[in-house]
Structure formats: C-alpha cells, structure tokens
C-alpha positions in Angstrom: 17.0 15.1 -2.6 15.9 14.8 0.9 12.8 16.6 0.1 11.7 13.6 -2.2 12.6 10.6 0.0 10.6 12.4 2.5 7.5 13.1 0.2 7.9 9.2 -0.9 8.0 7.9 2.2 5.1 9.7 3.4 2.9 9.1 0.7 4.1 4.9 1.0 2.8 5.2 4.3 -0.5 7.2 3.3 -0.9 4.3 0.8 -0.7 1.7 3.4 -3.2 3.3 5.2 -5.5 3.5 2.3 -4.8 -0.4 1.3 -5.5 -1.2 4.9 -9.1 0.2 5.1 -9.6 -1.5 1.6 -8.9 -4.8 3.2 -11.0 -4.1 6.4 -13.7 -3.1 4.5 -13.8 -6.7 2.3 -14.7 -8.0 5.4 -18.2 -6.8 4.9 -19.8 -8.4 1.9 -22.6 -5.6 1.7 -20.6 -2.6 1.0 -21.2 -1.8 -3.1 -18.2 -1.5 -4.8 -19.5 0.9 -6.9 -21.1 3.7 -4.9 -18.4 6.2 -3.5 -16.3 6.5 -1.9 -15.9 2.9 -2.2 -15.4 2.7 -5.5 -12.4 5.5 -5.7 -10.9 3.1 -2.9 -11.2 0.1 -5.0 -9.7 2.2 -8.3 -6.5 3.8 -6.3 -6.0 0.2 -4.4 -6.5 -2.4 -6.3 -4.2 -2.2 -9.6 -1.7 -2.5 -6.8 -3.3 -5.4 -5.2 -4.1 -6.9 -8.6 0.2 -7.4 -9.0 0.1 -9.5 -6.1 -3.0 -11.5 -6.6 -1.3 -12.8 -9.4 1.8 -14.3 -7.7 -0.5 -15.9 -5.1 -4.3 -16.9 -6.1 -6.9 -16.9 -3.2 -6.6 -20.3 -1.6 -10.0 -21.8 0.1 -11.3 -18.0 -0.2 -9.0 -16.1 1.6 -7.0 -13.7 -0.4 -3.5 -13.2 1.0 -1.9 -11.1 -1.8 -2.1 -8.2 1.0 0.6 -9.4 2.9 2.8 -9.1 0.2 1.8 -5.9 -0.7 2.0 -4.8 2.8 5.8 -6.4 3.1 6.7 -4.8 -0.1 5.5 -1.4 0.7 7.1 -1.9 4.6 10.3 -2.3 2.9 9.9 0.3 0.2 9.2 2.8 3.0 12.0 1.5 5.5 14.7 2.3 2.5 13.1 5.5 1.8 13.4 6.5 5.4 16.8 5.2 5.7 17.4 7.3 2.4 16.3 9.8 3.9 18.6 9.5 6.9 21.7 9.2 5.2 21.0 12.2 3.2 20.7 14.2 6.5 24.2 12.4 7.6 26.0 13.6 4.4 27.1 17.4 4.6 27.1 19.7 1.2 
C-alpha cells in the first residue's frame, strides 16, 4: 500500500511540474499550440485545467483557474504523503 501512495504522490508532483511549465509558457503568445512538444503539453494539462476554468472564467484576461488547480493538487499530494507516512508508522 505504501508502494502506491508513494508512486501517487510522486507522479502529483511530476504533474505540477508539467502544469507549471504549461502556465509559464502562456506567457508567450508566439509559441504554436500545435507543433510538439507543445501540443502534448496542452493535451496532458489542460482537461485538468479545463475543470477549473469552469468554476472560475478568465476575468479582464487573466486566467486564474491555475491556482486552484495548483491548491487542489498541493493538498492531494500533502494527504498522499501523509498517507504515506502513517503507513510507515503502522507495523504488520
């Protein structure tokens, strides 16, 4: 069981990575969303993004659905790690 939380964890904080470097590279309106590796980028981060965007609309132009996606998977990852944790604490 330990074995999962760990591999979750870990890949919650590979994902972050990967929706960070998607929201650093909207900065730059001259990157083509559809040449790679840009568009595998778009197609792994935005159906998650997408959830988010339609809680909270861009307001003036600024999109700030990442924050919630970045608080959500903050505190995904912090109970996975805290899984994880307890399941070292608990002898079998």
């Amino acid at each position: 069981m330990n074995l999962l939380f760990t591999t979750l964890a870990t890949f919650v904080t590979f994902y972050s990575y990967l929706l960070i470097i998607r929201v650093l590279l909207t900065w730059f309106p001259t990157i083509n969303w559809y040449n790679q590796p840009f568009a595998a980028l778009a197609q792994i981060s935005d159906p998650y993004l997408n959830l988010f965007r339609s809680i909270i609309p861009p307001l003036g132009g600024m999109d700030f659905s990442p924050i919630l996606a970045f608080l959500a998977l903050s505190f995904i990852g912090g109970l996975l790690r805290s899984l994880t944790a307890l399941s070292f604490a608990q002898p079998f």
